[in-house]
C-alpha positions in Angstrom: -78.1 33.0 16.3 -77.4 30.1 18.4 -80.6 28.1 17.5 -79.2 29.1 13.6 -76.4 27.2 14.3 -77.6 24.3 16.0 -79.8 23.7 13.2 -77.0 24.1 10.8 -75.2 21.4 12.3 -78.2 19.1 13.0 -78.7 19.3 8.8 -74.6 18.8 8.6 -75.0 16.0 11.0 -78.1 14.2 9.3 -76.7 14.5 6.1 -73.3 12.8 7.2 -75.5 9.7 8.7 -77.5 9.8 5.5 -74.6 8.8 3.3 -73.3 6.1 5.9 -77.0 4.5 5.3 -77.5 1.6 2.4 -78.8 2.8 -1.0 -82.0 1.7 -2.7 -80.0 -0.3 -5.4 -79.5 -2.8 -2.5 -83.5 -3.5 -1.6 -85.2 -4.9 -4.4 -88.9 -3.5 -5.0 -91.1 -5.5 -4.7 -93.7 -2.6 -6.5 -93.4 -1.2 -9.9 -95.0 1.9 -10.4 -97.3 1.3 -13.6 -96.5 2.4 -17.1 -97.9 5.7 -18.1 -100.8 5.9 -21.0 -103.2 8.1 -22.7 -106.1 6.1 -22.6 -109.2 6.5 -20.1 -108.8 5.9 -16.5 -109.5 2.6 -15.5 -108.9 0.3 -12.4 -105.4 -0.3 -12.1 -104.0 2.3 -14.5 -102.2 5.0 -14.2 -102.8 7.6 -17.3 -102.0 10.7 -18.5 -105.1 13.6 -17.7 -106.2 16.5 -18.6 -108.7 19.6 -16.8 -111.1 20.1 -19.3 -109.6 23.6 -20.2 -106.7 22.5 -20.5 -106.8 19.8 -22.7 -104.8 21.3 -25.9 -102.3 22.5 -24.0 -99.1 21.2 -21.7 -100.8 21.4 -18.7 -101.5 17.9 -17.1 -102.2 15.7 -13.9 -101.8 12.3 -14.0 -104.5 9.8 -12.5 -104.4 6.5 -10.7 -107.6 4.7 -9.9 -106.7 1.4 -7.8 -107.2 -1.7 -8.7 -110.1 -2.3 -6.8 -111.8 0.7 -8.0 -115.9 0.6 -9.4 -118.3 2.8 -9.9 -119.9 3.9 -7.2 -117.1 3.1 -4.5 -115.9 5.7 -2.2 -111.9 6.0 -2.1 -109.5 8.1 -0.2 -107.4 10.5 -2.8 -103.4 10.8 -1.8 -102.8 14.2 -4.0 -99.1 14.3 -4.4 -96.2 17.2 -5.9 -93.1 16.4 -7.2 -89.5 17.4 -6.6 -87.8 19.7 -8.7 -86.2 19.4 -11.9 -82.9 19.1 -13.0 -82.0 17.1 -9.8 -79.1 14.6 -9.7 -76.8 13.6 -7.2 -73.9 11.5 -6.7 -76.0 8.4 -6.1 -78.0 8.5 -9.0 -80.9 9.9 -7.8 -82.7 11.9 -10.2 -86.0 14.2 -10.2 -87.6 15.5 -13.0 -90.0 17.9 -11.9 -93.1 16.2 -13.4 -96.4 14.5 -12.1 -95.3 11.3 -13.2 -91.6 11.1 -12.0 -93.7 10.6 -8.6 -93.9 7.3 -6.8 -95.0 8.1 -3.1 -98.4 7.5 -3.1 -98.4 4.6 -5.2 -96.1 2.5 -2.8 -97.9 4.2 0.5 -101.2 2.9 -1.0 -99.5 -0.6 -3.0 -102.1 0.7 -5.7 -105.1 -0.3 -3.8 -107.8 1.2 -2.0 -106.5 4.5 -2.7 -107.1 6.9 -6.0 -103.7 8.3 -6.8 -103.5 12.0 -8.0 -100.4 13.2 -9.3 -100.2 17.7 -9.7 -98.4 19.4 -11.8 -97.1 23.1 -10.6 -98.4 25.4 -13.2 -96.8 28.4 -15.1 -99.9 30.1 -16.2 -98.2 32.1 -19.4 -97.6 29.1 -21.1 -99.8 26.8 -19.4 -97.1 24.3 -19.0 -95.9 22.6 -15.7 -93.4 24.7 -14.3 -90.8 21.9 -13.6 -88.8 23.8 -10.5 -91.2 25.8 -7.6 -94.3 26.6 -7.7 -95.0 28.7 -11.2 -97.9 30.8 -10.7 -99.2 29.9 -7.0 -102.9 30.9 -7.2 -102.5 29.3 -10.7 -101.5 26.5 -9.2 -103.6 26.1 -5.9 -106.3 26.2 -8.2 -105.7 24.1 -10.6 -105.5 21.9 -7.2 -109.2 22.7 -6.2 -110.4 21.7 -9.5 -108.8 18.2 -9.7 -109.5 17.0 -6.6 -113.6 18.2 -7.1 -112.8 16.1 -10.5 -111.5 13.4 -8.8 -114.7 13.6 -6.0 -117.4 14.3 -8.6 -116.1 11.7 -11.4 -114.4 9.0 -10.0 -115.8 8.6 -6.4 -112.5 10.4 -4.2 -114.0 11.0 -0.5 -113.4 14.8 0.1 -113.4 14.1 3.8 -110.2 11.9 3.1 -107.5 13.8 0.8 -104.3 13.3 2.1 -101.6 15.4 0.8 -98.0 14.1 0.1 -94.9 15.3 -1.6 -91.0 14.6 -1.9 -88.2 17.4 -1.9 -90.1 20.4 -3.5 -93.1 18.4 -3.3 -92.7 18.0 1.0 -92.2 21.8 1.1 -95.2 22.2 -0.9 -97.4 20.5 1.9 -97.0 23.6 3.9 -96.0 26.3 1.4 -98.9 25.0 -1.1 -101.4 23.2 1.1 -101.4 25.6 4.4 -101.3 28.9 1.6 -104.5 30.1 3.0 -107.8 29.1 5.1 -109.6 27.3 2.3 -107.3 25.5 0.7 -106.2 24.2 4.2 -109.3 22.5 4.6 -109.2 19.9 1.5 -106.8 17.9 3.6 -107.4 15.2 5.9 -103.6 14.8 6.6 -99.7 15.6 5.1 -97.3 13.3 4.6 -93.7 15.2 3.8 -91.0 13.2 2.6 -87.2 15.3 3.1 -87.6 18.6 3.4 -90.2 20.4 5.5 -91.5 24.3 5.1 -90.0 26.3 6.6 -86.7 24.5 8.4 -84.5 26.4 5.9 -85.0 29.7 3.6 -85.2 29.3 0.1 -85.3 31.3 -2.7 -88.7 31.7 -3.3 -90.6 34.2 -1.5 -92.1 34.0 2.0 -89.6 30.6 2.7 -88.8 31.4 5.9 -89.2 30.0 9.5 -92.0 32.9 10.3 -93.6 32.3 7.2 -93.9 29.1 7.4 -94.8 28.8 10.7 -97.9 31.4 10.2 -98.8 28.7 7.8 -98.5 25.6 10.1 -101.2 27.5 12.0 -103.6 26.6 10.0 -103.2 22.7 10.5 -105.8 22.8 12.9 -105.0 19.4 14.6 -104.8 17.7 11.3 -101.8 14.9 11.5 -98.2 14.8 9.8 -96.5 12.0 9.2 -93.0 14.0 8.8 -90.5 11.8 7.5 -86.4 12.1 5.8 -83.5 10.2 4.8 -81.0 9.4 7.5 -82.1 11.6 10.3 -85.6 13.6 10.8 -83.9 15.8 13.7 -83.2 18.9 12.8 -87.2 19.2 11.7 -88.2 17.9 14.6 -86.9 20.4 16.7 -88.3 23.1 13.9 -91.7 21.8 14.9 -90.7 21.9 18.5 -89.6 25.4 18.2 -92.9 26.7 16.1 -95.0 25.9 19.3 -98.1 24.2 16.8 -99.8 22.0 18.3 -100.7 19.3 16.0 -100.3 15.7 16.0 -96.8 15.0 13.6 -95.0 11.6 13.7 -91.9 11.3 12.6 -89.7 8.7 10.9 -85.8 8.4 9.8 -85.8 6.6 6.3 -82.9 4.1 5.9 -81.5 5.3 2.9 -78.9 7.4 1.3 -80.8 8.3 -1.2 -82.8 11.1 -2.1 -85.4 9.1 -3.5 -89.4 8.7 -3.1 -88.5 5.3 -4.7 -88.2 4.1 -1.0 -91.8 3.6 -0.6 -91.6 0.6 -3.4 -89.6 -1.5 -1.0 -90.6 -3.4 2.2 -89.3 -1.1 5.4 -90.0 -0.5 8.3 -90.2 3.0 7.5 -93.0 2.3 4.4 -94.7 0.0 7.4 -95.0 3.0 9.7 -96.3 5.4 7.3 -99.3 2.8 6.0 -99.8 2.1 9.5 -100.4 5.9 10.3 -102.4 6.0 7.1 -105.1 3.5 8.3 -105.2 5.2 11.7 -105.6 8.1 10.3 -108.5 7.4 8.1 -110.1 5.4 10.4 -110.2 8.2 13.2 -112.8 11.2 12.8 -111.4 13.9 10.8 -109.3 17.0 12.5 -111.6 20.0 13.0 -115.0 18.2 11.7 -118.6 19.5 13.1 -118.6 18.1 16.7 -121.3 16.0 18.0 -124.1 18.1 19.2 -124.9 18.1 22.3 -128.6 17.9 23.8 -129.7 21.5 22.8 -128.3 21.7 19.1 -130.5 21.4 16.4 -129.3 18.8 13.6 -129.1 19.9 9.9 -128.7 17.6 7.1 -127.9 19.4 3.7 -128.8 16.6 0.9 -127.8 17.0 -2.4 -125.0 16.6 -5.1 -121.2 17.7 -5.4 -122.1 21.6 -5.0 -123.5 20.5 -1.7 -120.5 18.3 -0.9 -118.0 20.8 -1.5 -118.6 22.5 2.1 -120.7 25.0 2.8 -122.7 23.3 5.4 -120.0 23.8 7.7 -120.4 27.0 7.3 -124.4 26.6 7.7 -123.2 24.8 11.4 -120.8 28.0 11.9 -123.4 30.1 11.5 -126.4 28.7 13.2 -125.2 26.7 15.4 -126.6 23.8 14.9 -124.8 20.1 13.8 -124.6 20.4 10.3 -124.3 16.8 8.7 -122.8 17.0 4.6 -125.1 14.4 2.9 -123.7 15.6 -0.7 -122.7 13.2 -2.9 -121.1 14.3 -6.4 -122.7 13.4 -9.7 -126.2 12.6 -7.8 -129.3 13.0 -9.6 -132.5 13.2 -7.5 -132.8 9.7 -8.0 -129.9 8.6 -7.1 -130.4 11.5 -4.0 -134.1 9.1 -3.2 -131.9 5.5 -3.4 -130.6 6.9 -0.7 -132.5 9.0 1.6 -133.3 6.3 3.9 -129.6 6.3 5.5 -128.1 9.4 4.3 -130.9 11.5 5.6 -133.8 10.0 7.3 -131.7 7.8 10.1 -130.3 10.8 11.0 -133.2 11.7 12.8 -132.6 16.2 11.5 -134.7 18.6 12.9 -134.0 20.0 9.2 -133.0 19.4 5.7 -132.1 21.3 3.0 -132.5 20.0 -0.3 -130.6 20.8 -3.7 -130.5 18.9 -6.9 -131.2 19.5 -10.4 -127.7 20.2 -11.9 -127.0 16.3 -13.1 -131.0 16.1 -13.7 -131.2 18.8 -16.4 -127.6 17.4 -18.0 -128.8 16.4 -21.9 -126.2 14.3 -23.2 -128.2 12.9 -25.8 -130.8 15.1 -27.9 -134.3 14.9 -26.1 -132.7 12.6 -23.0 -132.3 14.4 -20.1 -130.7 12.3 -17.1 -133.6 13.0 -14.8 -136.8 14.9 -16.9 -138.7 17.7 -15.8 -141.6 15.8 -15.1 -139.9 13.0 -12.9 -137.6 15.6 -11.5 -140.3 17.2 -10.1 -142.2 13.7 -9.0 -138.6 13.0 -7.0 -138.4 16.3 -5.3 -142.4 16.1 -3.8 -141.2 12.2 -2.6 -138.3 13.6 -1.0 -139.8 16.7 0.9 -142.6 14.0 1.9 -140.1 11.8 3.0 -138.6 14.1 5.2 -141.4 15.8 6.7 -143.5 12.2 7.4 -139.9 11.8 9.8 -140.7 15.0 11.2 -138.2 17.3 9.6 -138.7 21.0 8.2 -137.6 21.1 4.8 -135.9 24.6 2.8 -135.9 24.0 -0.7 -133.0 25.2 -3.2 -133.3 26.2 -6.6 -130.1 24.6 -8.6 -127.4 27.9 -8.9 -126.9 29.0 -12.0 -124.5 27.7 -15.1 -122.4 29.5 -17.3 -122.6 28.3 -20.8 -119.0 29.0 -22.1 -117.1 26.7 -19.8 -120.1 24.1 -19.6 -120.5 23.5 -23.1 -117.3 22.5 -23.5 -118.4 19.2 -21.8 -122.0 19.0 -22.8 -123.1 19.0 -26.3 -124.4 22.3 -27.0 -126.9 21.3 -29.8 -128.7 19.4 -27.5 -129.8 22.3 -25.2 -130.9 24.6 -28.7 -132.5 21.7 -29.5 -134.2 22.6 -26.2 -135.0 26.3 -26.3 -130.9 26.7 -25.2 -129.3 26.4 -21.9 -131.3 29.4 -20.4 -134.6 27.9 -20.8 -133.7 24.4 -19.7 -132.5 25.6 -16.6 -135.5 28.2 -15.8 -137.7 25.2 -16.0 -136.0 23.2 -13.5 -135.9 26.5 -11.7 -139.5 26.9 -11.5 -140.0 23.5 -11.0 -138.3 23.7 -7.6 -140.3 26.7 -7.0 -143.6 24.8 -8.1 -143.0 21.7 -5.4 -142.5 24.5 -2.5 -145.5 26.4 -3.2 -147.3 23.2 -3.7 -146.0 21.5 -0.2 -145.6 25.0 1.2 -142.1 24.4 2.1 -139.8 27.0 2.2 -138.1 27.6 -1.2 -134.5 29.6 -1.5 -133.6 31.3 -5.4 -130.0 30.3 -6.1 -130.6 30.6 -9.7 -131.3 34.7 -9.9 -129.8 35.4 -6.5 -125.9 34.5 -7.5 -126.5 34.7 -11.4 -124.5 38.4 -11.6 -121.6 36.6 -9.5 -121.7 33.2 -10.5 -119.5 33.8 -14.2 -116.5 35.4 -12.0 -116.6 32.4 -8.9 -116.9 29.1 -11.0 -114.1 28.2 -12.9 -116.1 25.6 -14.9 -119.6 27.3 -15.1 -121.2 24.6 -12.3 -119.3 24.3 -9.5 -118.8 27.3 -7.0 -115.7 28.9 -5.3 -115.6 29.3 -1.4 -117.1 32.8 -1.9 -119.8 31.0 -3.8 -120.0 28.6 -1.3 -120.4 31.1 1.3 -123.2 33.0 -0.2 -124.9 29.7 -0.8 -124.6 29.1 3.1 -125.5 32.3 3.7 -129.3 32.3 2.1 -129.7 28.7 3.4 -128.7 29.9 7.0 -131.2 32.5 6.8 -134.1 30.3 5.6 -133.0 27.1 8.5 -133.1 30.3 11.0 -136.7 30.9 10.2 -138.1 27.7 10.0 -136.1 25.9 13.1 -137.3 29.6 15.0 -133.3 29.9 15.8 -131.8 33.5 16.1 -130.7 34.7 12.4 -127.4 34.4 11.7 -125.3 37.6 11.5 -124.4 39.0 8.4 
């Protein structure tokens, strides 16, 4: 009871310096968030974007690439919520409850060296954005996981540096949303919660409560906060105190009134600290990342494209052992995988590699035109294993996993593939290609394709890209196969 009411009239007593403070119509920005628009996303626009299932419907991001964005590049992604709608108060502060009425990230990053994605919460019924709490949640989280692999696999976001932000509803959704469970925990790099924080008073949404929400703080796993509110930060500091987490959190006091992320568009000292912590932050090693191995750990380096990079050789080094290094890259083709073997691979100095392409090679955007062909597809995957075993690595070979033609032909012209023999047979023959190359080199050669094809339709949302149970039966079969050919004790099942 008494550490109810202490907090009671900490948020009494913050709120009262809060309105003593200046308001924001006395700084003038000196950013203006750009204008919203429907074309394609370019460097230095912000526009309005659509999943590809959801592209007749309500149901939108929207997407800032900075404006020093190319092809190519590598950017951090800030991923940030909204407030809720229908907000007003007596200083003219207003939310909307949209994607776009957001403006933290742009004015944390000044629009540069950062891609910008804006979520929408989603009600699932009507596929809409649910414009006050969270909608449908696991609708929702993952409609999260699918933008931010978009944003990876299309337009060059750095998975290993997602920071998550959020003002009012959108704060609370750093722990409520981003902490909901194990996996979705691990797309973030760092939080940044602007005025309000899970969990330092019960709403009326379920599972709001200090408990709750402190459950879900355990799952930061020393990842940094940068914890920051209008007029007085107090009363969630000693929240964070009280939890017992340890994790590293900053906090700042922003001086304003106002219950506005339209702070972050004027010079502060406040929007000085929090890029400040950014850059540190991205510069230092990521919370919770494979440690450096130490003399008698084998090292693993798992090449390929964007269903590599989504994860699961962490779960390879969980299993084994060993230092697991992610050398995925999303989009990559085997040539572009060759271009750059050299660093991404071979200066590594692995005792292994495991090697999976062929989902971007056997893409046919054009009838007859594959991105890689069959027959230089198979020339790139007998130079890689070479490569890797003139370096004095084992190689394990992966067949590409399976695709499911409903959700990938709405992005690739179906026509093309009939033209073909259909989906089914252009794939088998990059399948047996894969399998041809091993027996040739005698490397060891692991069958995605017909191992996961009776799961693969229920754990991949758009028919390429797998879910974490995907993920970990892809980590699984690998594990196995690395066990045998680095003679290391097989993993347990």
């Amino acid at each position: 009871m008494k550490k109810s009411l202490l907090l009671g009239a900490c948020l009494l007593l913050g709120g009262a310096a809060a309105a003593e403070l200046p308001d924001l119509s006395s700084i003038a920005p000196d950013l203006i968030v750009p204008p919203l628009t429907a074309g394609a996303p370019a460097a230095g626009a912000r526009v309005k974007h659509f999943l590809p299932e959801f592209k007749d419907t309500q149901l939108y991001h929207v997407l800032y690439l900075p404006t020093d964005w190319k092809p190519g590049a590598r950017f951090p992604v800030i991923v940030e919520y909204a407030g809720n709608g229908n907000y007003s108060n007596k200083f003219g502060d207003i939310s909307t409850g949209v994607p776009e009425g957001s403006q933290l990230g742009y004015g944390i990053s000044a629009g540069t060296n950062c891609i910008w994605l804006c979520l929408p919460y989603v009600d699932a019924r009507e596929k809409k954005i649910a414009t006050q709490w969270w909608g449908d949640v696991e609708a929702t989280l993952a409609y999260c996981r699918q933008a931010i692999r978009m944003v990876c696999d299309q337009f060059g976001g750095d998975p290993d540096a997602v920071i998550l932000c959020g003002f009012s509803r959108g704060a609370i959704a750093c722990g409520y949303l981003g902490l909901h469970d194990d996996d979705t925990a691990k797309l973030w790099r760092a939080f940044i919660p602007y005025s309000h924080y899970d969990g330092v008073r019960t709403w009326k949404h379920p599972a709001s409560d200090a408990a709750s929400a402190v459950a879900r703080m355990q799952r930061l796993h020393g990842r940094p906060s940068f914890v920051c509110q209008e007029g007085s930060v107090e009363s969630t500091k000693q929240f964070i105190a009280a939890s017992g987490v340890q994790a590293p959190f900053t906090f700042q006091a922003v001086p304003f009134r106002n219950h506005n992320d339209g702070w972050t568009l004027r010079d502060s000292p406040a929007r000085q600290a929090v890029r400040a912590w950014l850059r540190d932050v991205l510069r230092a090693p990521p919370a919770g990342v494979t440690p450096a191995p130490a003399a008698h750990k084998k090292t693993v380096v798992c090449f390929g494209d964007s269903i590599t990079h989504l994860g699961y050789p962490q779960l390879i080094a969980n299993q084994l052992g060993v230092r697991a290094i992610n050398a995925g890259v999303g989009g990559n083709t085997t040539k572009a995988g060759l271009a750059r073997i050299e660093k991404d691979v071979l200066a590594l100095h692995p005792d292994a590699v495991t090697i999976l392409f062929g989902t971007n090679d056997s893409v046919l955007d054009r009838p007859k035109t594959y991105k890689v062909s069959p027959q230089q597809y198979e020339a790139n995957l007998t130079e890689m294993v070479t490569h890797c075993r003139q370096a004095g690595a084992q190689v394990v070979l992966a067949t590409l996993p399976p695709i499911v033609a409903g959700p990938y032909f709405t992005r690739h012209p179906k026509a093309n593939y009939d033209a073909e023999g259909g989906l089914d047979s252009v794939l088998a023959n990059y399948q047996a290609i894969a399998q041809r190359v091993g027996k040739k080199l005698s490397v060891t050669v692991v069958d995605l394709q017909n191992t996961l094809a009776q799961d693969w339709p229920q754990h991949s949302r758009d028919g390429v890209h797998p879910d974490a149970e995907m993920s970990r039966q892809i980590a699984a079969q690998l594990a196995v196969a690395l066990a045998q050919v680095l003679a290391l004790p097989s993993p347990a099942k």
